[in-house]
C-alpha positions as CSV (number, residue, x, y, z in Angstrom):
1,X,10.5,-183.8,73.6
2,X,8.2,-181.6,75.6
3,X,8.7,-178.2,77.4
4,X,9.9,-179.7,80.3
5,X,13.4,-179.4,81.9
6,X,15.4,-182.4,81.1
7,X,18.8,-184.0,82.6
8,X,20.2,-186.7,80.7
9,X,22.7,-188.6,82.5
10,X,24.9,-190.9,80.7
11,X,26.2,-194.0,83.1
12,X,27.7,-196.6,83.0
13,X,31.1,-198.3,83.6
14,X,34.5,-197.0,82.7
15,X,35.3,-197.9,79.0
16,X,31.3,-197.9,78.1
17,X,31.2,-194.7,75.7
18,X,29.4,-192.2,78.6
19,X,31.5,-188.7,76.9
20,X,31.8,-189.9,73.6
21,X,27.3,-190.7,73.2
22,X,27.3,-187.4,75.6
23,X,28.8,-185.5,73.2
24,X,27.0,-187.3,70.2
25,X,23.9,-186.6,71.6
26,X,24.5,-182.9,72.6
27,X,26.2,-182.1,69.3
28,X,22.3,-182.0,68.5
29,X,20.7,-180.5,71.4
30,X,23.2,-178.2,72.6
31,X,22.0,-178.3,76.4
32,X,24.7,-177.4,78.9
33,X,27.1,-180.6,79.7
34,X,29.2,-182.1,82.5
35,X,31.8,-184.1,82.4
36,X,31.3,-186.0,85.3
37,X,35.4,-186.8,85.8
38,X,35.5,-183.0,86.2
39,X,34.2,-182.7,89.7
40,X,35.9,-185.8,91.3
41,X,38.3,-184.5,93.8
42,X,41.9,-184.4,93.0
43,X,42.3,-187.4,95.9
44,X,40.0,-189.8,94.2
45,X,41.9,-189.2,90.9
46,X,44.4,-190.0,92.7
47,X,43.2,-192.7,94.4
48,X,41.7,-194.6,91.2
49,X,44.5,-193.4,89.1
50,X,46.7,-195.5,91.7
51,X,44.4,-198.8,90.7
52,X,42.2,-198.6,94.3
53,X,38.2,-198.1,93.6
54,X,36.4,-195.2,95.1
55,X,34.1,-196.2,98.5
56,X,30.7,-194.7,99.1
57,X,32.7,-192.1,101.4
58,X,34.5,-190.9,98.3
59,X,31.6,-191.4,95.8
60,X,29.0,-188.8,98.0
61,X,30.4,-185.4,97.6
62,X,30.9,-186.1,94.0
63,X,27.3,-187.1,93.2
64,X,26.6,-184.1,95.5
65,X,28.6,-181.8,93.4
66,X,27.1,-183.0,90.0
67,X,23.1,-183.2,91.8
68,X,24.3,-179.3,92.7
69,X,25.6,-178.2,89.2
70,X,21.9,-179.8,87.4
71,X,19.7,-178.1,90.2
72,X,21.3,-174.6,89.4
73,X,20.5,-175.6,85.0
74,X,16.9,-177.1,86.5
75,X,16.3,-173.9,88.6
76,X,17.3,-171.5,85.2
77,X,15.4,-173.7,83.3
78,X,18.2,-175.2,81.0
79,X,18.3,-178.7,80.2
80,X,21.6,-180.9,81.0
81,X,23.6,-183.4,79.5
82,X,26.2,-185.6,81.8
83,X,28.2,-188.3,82.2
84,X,28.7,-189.9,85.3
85,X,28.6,-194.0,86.3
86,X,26.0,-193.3,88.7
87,X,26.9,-197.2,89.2
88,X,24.4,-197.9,92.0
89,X,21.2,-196.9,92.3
90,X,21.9,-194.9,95.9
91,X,24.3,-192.9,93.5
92,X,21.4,-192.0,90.8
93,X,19.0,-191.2,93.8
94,X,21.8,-188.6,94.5
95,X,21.4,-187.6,91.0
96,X,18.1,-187.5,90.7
97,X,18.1,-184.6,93.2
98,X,19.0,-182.2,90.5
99,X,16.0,-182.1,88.3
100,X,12.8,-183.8,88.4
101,X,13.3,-184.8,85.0
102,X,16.3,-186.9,85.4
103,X,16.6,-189.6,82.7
104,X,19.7,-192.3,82.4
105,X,21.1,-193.2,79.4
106,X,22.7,-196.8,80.9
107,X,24.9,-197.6,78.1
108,X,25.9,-201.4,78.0
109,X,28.5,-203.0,76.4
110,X,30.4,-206.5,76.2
111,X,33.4,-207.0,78.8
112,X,35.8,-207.9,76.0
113,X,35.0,-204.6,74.5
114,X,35.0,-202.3,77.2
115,X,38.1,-203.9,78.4
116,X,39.6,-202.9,74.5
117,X,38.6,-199.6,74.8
118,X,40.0,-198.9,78.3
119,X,43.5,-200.0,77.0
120,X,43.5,-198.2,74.0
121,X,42.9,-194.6,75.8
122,X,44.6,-192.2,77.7
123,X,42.5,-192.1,81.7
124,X,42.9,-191.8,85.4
125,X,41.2,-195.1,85.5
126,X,42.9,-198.2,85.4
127,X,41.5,-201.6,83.4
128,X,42.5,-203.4,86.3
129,X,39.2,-201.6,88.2
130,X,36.5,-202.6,85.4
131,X,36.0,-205.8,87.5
132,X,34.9,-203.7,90.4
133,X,33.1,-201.6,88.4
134,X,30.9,-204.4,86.8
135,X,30.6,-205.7,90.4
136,X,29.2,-202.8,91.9
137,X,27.0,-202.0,88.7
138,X,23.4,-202.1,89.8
139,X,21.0,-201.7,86.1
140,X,18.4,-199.6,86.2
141,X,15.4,-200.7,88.0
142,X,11.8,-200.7,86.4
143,X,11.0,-197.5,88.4
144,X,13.8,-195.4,87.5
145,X,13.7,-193.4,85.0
146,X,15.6,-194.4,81.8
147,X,17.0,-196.8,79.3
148,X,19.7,-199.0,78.3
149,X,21.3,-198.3,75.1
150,X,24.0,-200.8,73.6
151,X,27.3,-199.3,72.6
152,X,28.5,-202.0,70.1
153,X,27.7,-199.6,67.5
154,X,29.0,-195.8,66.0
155,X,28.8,-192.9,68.1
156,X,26.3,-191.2,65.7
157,X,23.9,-194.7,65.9
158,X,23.8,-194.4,69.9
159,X,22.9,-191.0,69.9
160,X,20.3,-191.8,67.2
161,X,18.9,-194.2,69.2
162,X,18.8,-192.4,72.5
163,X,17.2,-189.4,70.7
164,X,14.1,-192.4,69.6
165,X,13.9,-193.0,73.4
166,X,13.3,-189.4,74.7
167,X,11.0,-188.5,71.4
């Protein structure tokens, strides 16, 4: 890695693995991290927690709050890790305003599997809203900056292989 500021940002869709390779990968870098989930508003909690998907109305502040919380790291020089779906690529635009070294981790994974781990954990977010999620996904384009990473695999093996992308 060079000198520069980074801003890793870990998207995807609910059930993909974004905290848990987050934390993987910062366990070895130690940069500052957001949990994404952390600045939604307590209506949109509510909202998704109730089983209703978020619009672009809801969506804005909270990429505005996380593009906010990277710019101040970016402006003291301190690189960032976070998760976040930054599903669209309007919402990683949003993003991208924080740092001009904004990278995305996409992590992809099979629907059967995401849909296992989304039972099998204690969230706000429903399974029953994974369809609109993968509806709304939009990958990463060839001009954004980043990388798809497959999360059928260990913790430790994803955050090896995203560290092999950003060497």
């Amino acid at each position: 890695m060079t000198d520069r500021v980074w801003h890793l940002v870990f998207m995807g869709v609910s059930g993909s693995g974004k905290t848990t390779a987050a934390n993987a990968v910062n366990e070895r870098l130690g940069w500052e991290f957001a949990e994404g989930d952390d600045f939604h508003s307590p209506e949109a909690v509510e909202k998704m927690a109730a089983g209703h998907q978020l619009t672009d109305a809801d969506r804005m502040p909270w990429l505005g709050r996380l593009a906010a919380w990277a710019r101040e790291h970016d402006r003291a020089g301190r690189p960032t890790i976070m998760s976040c779906s930054a599903l669209r690529r309007s919402y990683r635009d949003v993003l991208r305003t924080g740092g001009e070294h904004t990278c995305f981790v996409h992590l992809v994974g099979d629907k059967g599997l995401l849909l296992e781990r989304m039972t099998a954990r204690e969230h706000f977010m429903p399974p029953s809203l994974l369809e609109s999620q993968l509806a709304t996904l939009e990958p990463l384009g060839d001009d954004e900056p980043g990388f798809s990473v497959d999360v059928d695999q260990t913790p430790a093996a994803v955050a090896d292989e995203v560290l092999a992308h950003l060497e």
